[in-house]
C-alpha positions in Angstrom: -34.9 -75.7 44.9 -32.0 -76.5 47.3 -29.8 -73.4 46.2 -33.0 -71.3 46.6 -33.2 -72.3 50.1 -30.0 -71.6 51.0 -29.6 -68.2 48.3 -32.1 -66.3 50.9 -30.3 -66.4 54.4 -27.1 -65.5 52.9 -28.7 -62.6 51.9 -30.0 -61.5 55.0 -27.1 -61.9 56.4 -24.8 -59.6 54.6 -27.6 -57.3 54.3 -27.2 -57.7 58.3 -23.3 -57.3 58.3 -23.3 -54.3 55.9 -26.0 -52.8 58.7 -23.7 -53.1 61.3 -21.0 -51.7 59.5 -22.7 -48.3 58.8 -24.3 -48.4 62.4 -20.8 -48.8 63.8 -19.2 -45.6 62.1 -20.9 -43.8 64.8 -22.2 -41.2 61.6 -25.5 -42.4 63.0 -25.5 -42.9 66.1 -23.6 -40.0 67.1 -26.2 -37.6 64.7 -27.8 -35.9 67.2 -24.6 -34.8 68.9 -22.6 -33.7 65.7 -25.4 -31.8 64.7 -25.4 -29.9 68.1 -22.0 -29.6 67.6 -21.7 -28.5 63.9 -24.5 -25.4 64.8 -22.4 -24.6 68.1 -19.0 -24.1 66.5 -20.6 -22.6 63.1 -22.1 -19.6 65.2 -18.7 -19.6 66.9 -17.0 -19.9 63.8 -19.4 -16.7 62.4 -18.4 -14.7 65.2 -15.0 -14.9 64.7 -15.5 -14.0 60.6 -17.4 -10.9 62.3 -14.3 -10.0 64.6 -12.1 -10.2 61.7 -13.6 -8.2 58.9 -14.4 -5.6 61.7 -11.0 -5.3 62.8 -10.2 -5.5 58.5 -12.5 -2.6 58.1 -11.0 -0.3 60.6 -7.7 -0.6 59.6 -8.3 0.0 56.0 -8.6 3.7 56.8 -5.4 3.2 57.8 -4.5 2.9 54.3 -3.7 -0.8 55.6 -4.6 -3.4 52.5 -6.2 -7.2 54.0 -3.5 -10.0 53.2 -4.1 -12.5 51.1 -4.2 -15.6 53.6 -6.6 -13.6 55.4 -9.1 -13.0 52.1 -8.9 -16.9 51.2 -9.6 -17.8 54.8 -12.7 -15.4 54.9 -14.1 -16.8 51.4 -13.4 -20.3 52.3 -15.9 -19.5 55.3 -18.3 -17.6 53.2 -18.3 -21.1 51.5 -18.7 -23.3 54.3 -21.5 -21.5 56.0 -23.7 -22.0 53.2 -22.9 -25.4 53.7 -23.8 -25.8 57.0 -27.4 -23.9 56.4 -27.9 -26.2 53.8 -27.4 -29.0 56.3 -28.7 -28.2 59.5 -32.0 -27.1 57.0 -32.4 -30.7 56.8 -31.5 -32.0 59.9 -35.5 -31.9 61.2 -36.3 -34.8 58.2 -33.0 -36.8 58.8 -33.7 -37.0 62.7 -37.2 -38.5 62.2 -35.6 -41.3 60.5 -33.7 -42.6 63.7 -34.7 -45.4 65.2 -34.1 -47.6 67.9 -32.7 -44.5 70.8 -30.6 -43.2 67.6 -28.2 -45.8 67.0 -29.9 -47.0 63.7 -32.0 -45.6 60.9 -35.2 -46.6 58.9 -33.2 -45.8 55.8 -29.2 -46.8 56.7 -28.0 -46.0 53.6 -28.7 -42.5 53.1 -29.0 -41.9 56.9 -25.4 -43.2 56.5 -24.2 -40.5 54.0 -25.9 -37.5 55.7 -24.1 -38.5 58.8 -20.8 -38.8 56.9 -21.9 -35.3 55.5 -22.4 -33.6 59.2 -19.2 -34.9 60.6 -17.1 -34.4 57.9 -18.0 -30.5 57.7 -17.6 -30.6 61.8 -13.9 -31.3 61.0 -13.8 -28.7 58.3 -15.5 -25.9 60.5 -13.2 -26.8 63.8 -10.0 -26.6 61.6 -11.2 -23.2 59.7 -12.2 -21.8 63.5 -8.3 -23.2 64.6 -6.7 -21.1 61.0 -9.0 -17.9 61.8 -6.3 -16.6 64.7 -4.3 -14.1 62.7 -1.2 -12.8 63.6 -1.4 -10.2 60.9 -4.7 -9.3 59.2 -3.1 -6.4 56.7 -0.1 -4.7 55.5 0.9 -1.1 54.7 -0.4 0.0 51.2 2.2 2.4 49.6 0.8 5.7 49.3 1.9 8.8 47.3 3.0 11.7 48.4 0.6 14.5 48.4 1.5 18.1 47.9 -0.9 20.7 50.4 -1.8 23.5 47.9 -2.7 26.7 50.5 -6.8 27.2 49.4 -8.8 30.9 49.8 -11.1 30.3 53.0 -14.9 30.7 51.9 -16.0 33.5 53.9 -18.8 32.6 56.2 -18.8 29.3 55.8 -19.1 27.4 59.3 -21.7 29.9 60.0 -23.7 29.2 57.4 -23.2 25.2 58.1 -24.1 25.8 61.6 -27.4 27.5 60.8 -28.1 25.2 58.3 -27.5 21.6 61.1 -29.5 23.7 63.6 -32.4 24.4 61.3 -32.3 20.5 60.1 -32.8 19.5 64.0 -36.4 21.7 64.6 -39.3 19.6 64.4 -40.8 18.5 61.3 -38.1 20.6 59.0 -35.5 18.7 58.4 -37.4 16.5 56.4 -38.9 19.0 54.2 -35.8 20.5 53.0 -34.4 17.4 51.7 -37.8 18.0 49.3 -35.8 18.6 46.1 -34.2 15.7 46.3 -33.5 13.7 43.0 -30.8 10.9 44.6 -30.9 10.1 48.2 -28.2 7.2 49.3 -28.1 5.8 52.6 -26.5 2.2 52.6 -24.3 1.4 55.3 -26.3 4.1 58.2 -27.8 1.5 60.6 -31.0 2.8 59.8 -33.8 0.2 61.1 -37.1 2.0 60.1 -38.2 3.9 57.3 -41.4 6.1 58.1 -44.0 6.9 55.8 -43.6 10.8 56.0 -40.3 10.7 55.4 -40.8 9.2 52.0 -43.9 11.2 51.7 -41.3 14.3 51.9 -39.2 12.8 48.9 -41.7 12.9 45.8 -39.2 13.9 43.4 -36.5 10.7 44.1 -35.6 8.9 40.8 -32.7 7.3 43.1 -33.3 5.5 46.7 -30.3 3.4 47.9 -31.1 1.9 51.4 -28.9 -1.3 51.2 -26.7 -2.8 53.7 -29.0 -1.3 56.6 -31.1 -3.2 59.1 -34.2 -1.9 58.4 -36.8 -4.3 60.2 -40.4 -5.6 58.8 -41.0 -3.8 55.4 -41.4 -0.4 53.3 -44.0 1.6 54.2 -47.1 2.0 51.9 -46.2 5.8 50.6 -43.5 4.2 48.7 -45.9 4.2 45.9 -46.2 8.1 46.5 -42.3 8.1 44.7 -43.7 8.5 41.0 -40.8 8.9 39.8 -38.9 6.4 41.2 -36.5 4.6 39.0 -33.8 3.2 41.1 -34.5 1.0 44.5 -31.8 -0.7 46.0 -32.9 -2.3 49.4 -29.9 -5.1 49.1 -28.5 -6.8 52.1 -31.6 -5.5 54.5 -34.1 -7.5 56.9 -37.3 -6.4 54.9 -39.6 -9.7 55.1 -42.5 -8.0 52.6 -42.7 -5.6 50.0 -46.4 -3.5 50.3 -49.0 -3.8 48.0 -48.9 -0.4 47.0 -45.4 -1.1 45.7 -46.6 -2.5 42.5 -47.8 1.2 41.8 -44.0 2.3 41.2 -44.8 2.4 37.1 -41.5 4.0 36.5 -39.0 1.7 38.8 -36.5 0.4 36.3 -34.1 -1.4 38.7 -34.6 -3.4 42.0 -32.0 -5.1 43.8 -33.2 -7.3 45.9 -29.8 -9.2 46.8 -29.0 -10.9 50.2 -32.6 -10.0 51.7 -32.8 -13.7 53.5 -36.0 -12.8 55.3 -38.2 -11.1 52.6 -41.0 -14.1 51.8 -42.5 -12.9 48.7 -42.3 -10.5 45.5 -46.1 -11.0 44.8 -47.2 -8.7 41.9 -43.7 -7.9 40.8 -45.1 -8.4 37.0 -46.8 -4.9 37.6 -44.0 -3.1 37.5 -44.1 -2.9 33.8 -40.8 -0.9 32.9 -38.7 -2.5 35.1 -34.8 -3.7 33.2 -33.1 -5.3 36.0 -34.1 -7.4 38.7 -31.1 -8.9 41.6 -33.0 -11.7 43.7 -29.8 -13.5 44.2 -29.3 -15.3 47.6 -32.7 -13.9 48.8 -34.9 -15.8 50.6 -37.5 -15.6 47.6 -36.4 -18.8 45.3 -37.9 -18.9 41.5 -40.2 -21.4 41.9 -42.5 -21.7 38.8 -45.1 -19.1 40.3 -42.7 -16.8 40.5 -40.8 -17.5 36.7 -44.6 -16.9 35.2 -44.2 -13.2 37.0 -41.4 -12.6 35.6 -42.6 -14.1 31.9 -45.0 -10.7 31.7 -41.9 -8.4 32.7 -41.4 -7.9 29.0 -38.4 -5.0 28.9 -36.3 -7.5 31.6 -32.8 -7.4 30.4 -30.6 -8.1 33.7 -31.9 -11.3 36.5 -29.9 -12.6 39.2 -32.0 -15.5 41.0 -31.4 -18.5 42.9 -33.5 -21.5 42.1 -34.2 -24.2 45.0 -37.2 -27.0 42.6 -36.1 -28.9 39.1 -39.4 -27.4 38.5 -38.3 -23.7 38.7 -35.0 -24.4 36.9 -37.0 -26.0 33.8 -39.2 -23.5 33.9 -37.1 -20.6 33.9 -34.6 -22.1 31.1 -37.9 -23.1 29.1 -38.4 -18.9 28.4 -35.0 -18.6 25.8 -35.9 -14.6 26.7 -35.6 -15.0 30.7 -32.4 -17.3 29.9 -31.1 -14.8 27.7 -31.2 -12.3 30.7 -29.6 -14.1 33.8 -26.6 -12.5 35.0 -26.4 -15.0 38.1 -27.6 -18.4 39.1 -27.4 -20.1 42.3 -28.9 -23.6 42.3 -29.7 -25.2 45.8 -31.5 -27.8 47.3 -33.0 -26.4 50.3 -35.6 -27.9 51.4 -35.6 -31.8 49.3 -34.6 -34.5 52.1 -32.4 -37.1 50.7 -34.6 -39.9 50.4 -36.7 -38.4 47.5 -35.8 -39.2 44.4 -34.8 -36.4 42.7 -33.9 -35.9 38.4 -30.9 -34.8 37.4 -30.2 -31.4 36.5 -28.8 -31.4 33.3 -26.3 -28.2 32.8 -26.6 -28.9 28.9 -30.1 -27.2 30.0 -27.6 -24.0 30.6 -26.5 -23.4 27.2 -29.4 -21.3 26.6 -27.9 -18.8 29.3 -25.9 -16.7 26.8 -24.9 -13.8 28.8 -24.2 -15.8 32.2 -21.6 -14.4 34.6 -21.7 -16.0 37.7 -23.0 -19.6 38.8 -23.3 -21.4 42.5 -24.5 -24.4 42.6 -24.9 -26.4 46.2 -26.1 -29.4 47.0 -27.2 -30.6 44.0 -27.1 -34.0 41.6 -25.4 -33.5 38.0 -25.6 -35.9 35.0 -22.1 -35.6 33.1 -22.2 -33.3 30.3 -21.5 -34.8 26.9 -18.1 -32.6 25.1 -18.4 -34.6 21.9 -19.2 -33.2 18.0 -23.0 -33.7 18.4 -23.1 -30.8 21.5 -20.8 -28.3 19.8 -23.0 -28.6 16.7 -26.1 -27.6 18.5 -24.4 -24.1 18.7 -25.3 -21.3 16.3 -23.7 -18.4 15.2 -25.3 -14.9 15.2 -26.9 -15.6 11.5 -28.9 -18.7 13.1 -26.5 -20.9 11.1 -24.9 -24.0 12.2 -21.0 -22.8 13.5 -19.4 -25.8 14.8 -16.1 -24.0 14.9 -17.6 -22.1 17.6 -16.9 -24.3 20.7 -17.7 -21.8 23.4 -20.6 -21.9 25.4 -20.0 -20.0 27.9 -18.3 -17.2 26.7 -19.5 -14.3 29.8 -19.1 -17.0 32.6 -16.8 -15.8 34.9 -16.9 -16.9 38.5 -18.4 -20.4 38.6 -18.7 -22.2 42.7 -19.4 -25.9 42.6 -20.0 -27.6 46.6 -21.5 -30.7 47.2 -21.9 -32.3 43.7 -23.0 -35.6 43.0 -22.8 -37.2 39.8 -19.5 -35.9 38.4 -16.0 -37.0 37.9 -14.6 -34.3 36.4 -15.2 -30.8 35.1 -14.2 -30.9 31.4 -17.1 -28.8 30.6 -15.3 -25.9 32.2 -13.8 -25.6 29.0 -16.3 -24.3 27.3 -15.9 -21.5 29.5 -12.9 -19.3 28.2 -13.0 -16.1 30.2 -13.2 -18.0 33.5 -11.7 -15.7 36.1 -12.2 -17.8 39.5 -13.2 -21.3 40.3 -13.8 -22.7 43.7 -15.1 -26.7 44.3 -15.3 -28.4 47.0 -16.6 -31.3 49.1 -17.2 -33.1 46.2 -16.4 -37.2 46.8 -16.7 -38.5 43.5 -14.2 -35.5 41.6 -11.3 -37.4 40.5 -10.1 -34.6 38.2 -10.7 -31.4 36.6 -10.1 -31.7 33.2 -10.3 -35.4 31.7 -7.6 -35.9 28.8 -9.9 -37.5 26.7 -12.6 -35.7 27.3 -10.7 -32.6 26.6 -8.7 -33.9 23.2 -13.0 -33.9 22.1 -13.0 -30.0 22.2 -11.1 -29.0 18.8 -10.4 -25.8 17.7 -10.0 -23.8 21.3 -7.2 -21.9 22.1 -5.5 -22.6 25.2 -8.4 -22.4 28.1 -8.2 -20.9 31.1 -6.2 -17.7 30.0 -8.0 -15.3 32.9 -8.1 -17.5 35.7 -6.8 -15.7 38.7 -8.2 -18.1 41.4 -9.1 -21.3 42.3 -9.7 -23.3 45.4 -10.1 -26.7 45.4 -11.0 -28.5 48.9 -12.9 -31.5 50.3 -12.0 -33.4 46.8 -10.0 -36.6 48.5 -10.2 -38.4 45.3 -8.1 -35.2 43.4 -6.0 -34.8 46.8 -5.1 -38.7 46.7 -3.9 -38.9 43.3 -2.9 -34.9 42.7 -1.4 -33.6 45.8 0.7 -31.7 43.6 -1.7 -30.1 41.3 -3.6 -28.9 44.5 -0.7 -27.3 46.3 0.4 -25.4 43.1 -3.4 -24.5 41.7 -2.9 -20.6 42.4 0.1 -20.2 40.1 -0.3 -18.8 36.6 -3.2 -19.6 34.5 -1.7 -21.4 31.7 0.2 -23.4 33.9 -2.4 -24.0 36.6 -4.2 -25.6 33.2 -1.5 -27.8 32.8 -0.6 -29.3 36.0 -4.8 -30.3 36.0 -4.3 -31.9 32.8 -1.0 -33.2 33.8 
């Protein structure tokens, strides 16, 4: 009974200590103010990304090519944007769980790590914003010389042209000539609004390219007056709905759909029967499992790029070996799940089904370790349906594969089961010791050496790998082969 007595207060009181230790860090009680300050110098750090592809973009008509510094620099903050939306997303949830003025927390512990989380991409961002001032941004491509052959002059030429501009600015004509139109592409024209009588004018279009324009609201309702509209590509555009009547489109084969952040719904997308390819990647519509049961009746679907935000969706989706079987890209973030919910795993053994996957993001997100031993490999077939454990490769289209944030992983052996990969970027991942594990790696038999194709990779925000392999970090973008080795060195 005695050492009961006694067993309780000392309990108390290093539950009591270890409080004040996490208090004292300041990653609480300074919240409120890094979180200001992480939105402040993102947008600042934004606007500088802007200034430098702009100025990028005008010299390349220069024949000027971007250096390479410059192109890591711009895709290391391509990287740590998404980080910050992902974090200032939750930063409403995390808030209402300070306490007492905001020096404590009704949950320390994860209150704690999110804190950590903020400051530690603060540093990232100021030190990114400090790299961004370029002396040089390009350098002079070589170009051949070009012989000026002397050309006959077409005989009435300008006239004609002239005639032809001053007819297209009347009233109400321009429009109609462009009637015959079969192919009309008009990405990159800072067009913001699309009327209804101009698409009206276009019946015969079997190809509308309208991407990387800032065209505000939506499509207008005669879209379903394009019957023979096979070919949409509205990519990269502020569109927040698609109209009903675009469900009438019974011919539209391909939509791309990518980068559209503000469109809220695809509602009725499973009535576009013929439809082959479908880009939804990095929209702002997420397959949840209302929106995987659309695309379950889209029967001729051969291409999907979709990001997937639920365990729910992701289950759902890879539950259809079809849908798997088309996926071209994934991006897996956790956008809207506060950190005190308990959340499953996702198993990537789930991705095995995903045959012909190219690319693969995944933010934010907890990973159980993936198993390399016999019993895996086995559960591969070959194309007869026959066991083919000689067959190791699982990933055989995968490509590009971007891994930030990860929880549950010490190392990336499964990587290996991806032999065409081309680039790999991780980072901010605490509990990455390595990337290949010896042991691990001595389980995959009959491989030939991996990583042949790899032509980048970026590791940063790993301190474990940078404590123990400063080394392999500094000389990752060297050769493939022997990029492999230092890893596994």
């Amino acid at each position: 009974m005695g050492n009961c007595m006694s067993f309780q207060p000392s309990c108390d009181a290093t539950l009591d200590r270890a409080i004040r230790v996490l208090c004292s860090k300041g990653y609480i009680g300074n919240l409120k103010k890094n979180l200001r300050d992480l939105q402040r110098e993102t947008e600042d750090l934004r606007a500088i990304q802007d200034v430098v592809k702009n100025k990028v973009a005008r010299e390349k008509v220069k024949h000027r090519h971007m250096l390479k510094p410059v192109q890591v620099w711009l895709t290391r903050v391509e990287s740590i944007n998404t980080r910050a939306d992902d974090i200032l997303s939750t930063s409403p949830a995390q808030l209402q769980k300070l306490c007492l003025c905001g020096i404590c927390s009704k949950n320390v512990c994860l209150s704690y790590s999110y804190g950590r989380r903020v400051f530690l991409l603060l540093e990232e961002v100021k030190k990114l914003k400090s790299e961004g001032n370029f002396q040089e941004l390009t350098e002079l491509t070589m170009i051949c010389e070009v012989v000026e052959r002397p050309t006959r002059t077409t005989v009435g030429q300008e006239e004609m042209l002239e005639t032809a501009w001053e007819r297209l600015m009347e009233e109400d004509v321009g429009i109609y000539m462009c009637s015959q139109l079969t192919t009309l592409l008009l990405q990159k024209n800072g067009l913001d609004y699309l009327s209804g009588e101009f698409i009206q004018s276009m019946q015969k279009l079997v190809v509308l390219d309208l991407s990387r324009n800032d065209i505000i609201g939506g499509l207008p309702e005669q879209i379903s007056e394009l019957a023979s509209l096979q070919y949409l590509d509205v990519s990269y555009t502020n569109i927040r709905q698609l109209p009903a009547s675009f469900r009438g489109l019974k011919k539209l084969t391909h939509v791309n759909l990518t980068g559209t952040e503000r469109l809220c719904s695809i509602r009725g997308i499973s009535k576009l029967s013929s439809l082959t390819s479908l880009k939804l990647l990095n929209s702002k519509v997420h397959g949840d499992v209302n929106l995987v049961k659309e695309l379950q009746h889209l029967e001729h679907l051969q291409v999907l790029t979709i990001s997937i935000s639920t365990d729910s969706g992701l289950e759902e989706l890879l539950g259809d070996q079809r849908l798997a079987k088309c996926i071209d890209s994934l991006s897996i973030r956790r956008l809207n799940i506060t950190l005190d919910v308990q959340l499953r795993p996702i198993y990537l053994s789930l991705l095995m089904s995903m045959e012909n996957l190219r690319h693969i993001n995944v933010t934010n997100i907890d990973v159980s370790e993936i198993d390399t031993n016999e019993n895996w490999r086995k559960s591969k077939r070959n194309s007869s349906g026959l066991h083919n454990p000689t067959v190791p490769y699982f990933f055989t289209n995968l490509s590009t594969v971007g891994i930030v944030d990860l929880n549950g992983m010490t190392d990336l052996t499964w990587l290996l089961f991806a032999p065409n990969l081309v680039k790999l970027h991780v980072g901010n991942s605490e509990e990455v010791k390595e990337i290949i594990n010896k042991k691990k790696a001595k389980k995959v038999t009959g491989t030939s050496p991996p990583f042949q194709k790899l032509e980048m990779i970026l590791l940063e925000g790993l301190p474990k790998l940078e404590k123990n392999s400063e080394t392999r970090v500094s000389q990752a973008e060297k050769a493939s082969l022997k990029c492999y080795k230092r890893l596994t060195s």
